[in-house]
Phi, psi and omega in degrees: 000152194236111198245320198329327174289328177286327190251323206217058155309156183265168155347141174302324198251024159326089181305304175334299204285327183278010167247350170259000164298301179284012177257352175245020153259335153321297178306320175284311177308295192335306157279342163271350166281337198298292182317304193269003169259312157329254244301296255233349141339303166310305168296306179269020157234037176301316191274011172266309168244018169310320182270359168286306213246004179239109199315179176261151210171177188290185191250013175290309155345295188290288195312299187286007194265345207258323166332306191274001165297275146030270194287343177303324232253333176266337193263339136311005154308321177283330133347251167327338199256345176262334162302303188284339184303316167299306222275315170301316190286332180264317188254305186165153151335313197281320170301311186274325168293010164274283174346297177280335193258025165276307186274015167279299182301345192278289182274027114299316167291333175286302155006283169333318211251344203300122134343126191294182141295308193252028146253348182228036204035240155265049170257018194278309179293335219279289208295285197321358226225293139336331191256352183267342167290314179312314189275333173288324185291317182328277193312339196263344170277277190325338151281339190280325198266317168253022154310274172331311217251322156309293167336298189313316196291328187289171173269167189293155185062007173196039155289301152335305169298297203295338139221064177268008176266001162308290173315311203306278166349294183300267169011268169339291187308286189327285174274351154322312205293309179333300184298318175297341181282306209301300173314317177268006155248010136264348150255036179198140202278188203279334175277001181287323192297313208277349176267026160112003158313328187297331181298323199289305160356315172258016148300304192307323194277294179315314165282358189272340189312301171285345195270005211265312193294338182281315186313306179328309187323337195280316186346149128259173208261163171234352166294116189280156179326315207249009166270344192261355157266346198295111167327304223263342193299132142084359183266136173309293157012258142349300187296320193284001168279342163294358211324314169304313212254347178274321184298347188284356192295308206291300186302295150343292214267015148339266162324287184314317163323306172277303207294312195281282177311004201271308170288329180252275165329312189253356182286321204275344165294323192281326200306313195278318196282320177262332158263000159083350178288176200259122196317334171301309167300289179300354135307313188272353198262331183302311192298315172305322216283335180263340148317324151279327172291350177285305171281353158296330218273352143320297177302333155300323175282316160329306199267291161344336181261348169233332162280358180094144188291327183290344201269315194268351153251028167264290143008270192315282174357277174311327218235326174317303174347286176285319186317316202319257177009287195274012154281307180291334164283327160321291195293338209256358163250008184226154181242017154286131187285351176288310197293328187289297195306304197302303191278005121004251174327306192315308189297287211277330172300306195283354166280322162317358256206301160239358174277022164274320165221077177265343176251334195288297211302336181291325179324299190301294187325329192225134162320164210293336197266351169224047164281311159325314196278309199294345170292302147332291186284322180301300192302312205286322162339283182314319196275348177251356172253002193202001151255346183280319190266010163319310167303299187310307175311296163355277178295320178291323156316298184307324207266321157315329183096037198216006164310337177281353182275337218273310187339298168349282183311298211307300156346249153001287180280000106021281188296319169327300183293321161317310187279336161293328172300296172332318171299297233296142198293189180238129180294349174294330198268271189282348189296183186264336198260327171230342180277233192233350163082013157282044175289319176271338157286338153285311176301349198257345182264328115012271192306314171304332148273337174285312179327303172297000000 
């Protein structure tokens, strides 16, 4: 066991030592763009194999059935996030993100081979519905652990840059699988995708998986030995003496959540379905939009390290908040693609505020023997009732004649993530990783002024 990155760091300006730092946020990233290009596969080639695996119908019908696949696939996130979550704090970082992009290769690979609707009927959703369970307990472990385990890694005053390269990476995995739609629909026509072009993406996805899993291997641990002997490591218990900081945790990654896929996921479908753009374009206007939200998000964890992690979801919140409403009505009239990518951007910079430091700021909040859980389990909650059900709640809206309402909800939970940034204490000050370790005693007086 290696307890030294975590406990006994070298000098800040240790060239040696700040070069196995970054070789162990590479190694750790690695698998996590591996992960989120499986998981996100899926969304973007919905519309290829939606009429594979569904009866026929209109194709708003196939997108939410496939949608609610979707969303089945976030609600095993709380799952995952409480397993792997146990599994970091008790065995290690390293033993649970080995674990998980294993089994990501695992339900990538099922995918790849499943069976149509019309050689096996409905057991064609059945499997699919299975192979989106697999990937979700994957995902939903695999974030709480390397959020936790970049924090961990980083050095003090540049923890925020080192870890907004999680997003970079989820990002990345987002847009590799883009750039993999965009190639096979220049060489290859829309009935080639819909007649088994769509598999090869999760072939891609299974091997990248395995070469993600030998990078891990290399890892060193950053828990010490005697937090990973600790009775209470990794127990629901433990976690709940944190109570305060996982609601404000809860509360927060809400919003961002719904805000984010809102902006990603669920964008190149609004592009084709409300705005009429031609499914090719709105693929290529995504890819840019997200290749640029992706080299951004160093400079939001950069900036996080000097304005404080609380100024920047006070920020994000606040400024997502008034945007949602006129952006989404904007992007939902126009079918140019420069003017849709500017109002885009706008929407992913001001999200970017917290998907810059989305693992550090949960991080900071809860100690080293339940941190991986509380991160974990906090995230995935949130992130399966209201980022996994962004599309679907979406689509359903539009299929109600009720679209203009879905800007609305997002708005609304928004405000919600404004008002936990405002409780949440400021971790420079009171957090566990650089502060004095008074979270729940700042939280408690927070509520108690709010209350009053």
């Amino acid at each position: 066991m290696t307890d030294a990155l975590a406990i006994a760091p070298a000098a800040p300006d240790d060239p040696a030592d700040r070069r196995r730092r970054i070789l162990a946020i590479v190694g750790s990233s690695s698998g996590n763009l591996v992960e989120w290009y499986d998981f996100y596969c899926y969304a973007f080639f919905a519309l290829y194999f939606a009429p594979v695996f569904f009866p026929s119908g209109d194709s708003t019908s196939q997108l939410l059935q496939t949608a609610g696949i979707f969303a089945v696939g976030f609600f095993m996130r709380p799952v995952g996030g409480w397993l792997f979550g146990r599994i970091a704090d008790r065995l290690g970082r390293k033993t649970s993100m080995m674990i998980s992009v294993l089994m990501m290769c695992a339900g990538s690979l099922l995918i790849a081979v499943l069976p149509t609707y019309e050689t096996v009927g409905t057991l064609a959703p059945v499997f699919l519905l299975l192979a989106r369970m697999i990937q979700g307990l994957s995902v939903g472990g695999e974030y709480g652990t390397s959020a936790t385990y970049m924090s961990e890694v980083a050095t003090k005053g540049q923890r925020g840059f080192y870890a907004s390269f999680q997003y970079v990476t989820l990002i990345g995995g987002q847009l590799l699988a883009s750039l993999v739609l965009v190639t096979l629909q220049t060489v290859m026509t829309k009935e080639q995708l819909q007649g088994g072009g769509w598999r090869i993406p999760f072939v891609i996805g299974a091997l990248a998986a395995v070469v993600a899993l030998f990078l891990r291997r290399s890892l060193a641990e950053t828990a010490t030995k005697d937090n990973l002997d600790s009775k209470d490591s990794g127990t629901i218990a433990a976690l709940f003496k944190h109570w305060r900081a996982f609601c404000v945790v809860l509360a927060y990654t809400a919003g961002g959540s719904l805000s984010f896929y809102t902006f990603t996921t669920y964008m190149q479908k609004y592009l084709v379905n409300t705005a009429h753009m031609p499914t090719v374009l709105a693929s290529r206007t995504m890819t840019v939009a997200l290749f640029t939200y992706m080299i951004i998000q160093p400079f939001f964890g950069w900036l996080s390290d000097r304005i404080g992690r609380k100024t920047n979801m006070l920020l994000f919140s606040g400024l997502t908040m008034l945007l949602v409403v006129p952006l989404m009505t904007a992007i939902g009239g126009t079918t140019d693609p420069v003017v849709a990518f500017g109002l885009i951007m706008t929407g992913m910079i001001a999200i970017s505020f917290y998907t810059g430091i989305s693992g550090i700021v949960k991080a900071e909040l809860f100690p080293t023997h339940v941190r991986a859980l509380g991160v974990g389990l906090s995230y995935a909650i949130a992130n399966s009732l209201f980022g996994g059900t962004a599309e679907y709640v979406a689509l359903w809206f539009k299929n109600e004649g009720m679209e203009s309402t879905f800007p609305w909800y997002v708005a609304f939970m928004l405000a919600i993530s404004f008002a936990a940034s405002l409780i949440m204490p400021n971790p420079k000050r009171h957090g566990y990783l650089d502060g004095d370790g008074t979270v729940e005693e700042a939280l408690t007086r927070k509520t108690r002024l709010v209350a009053a």
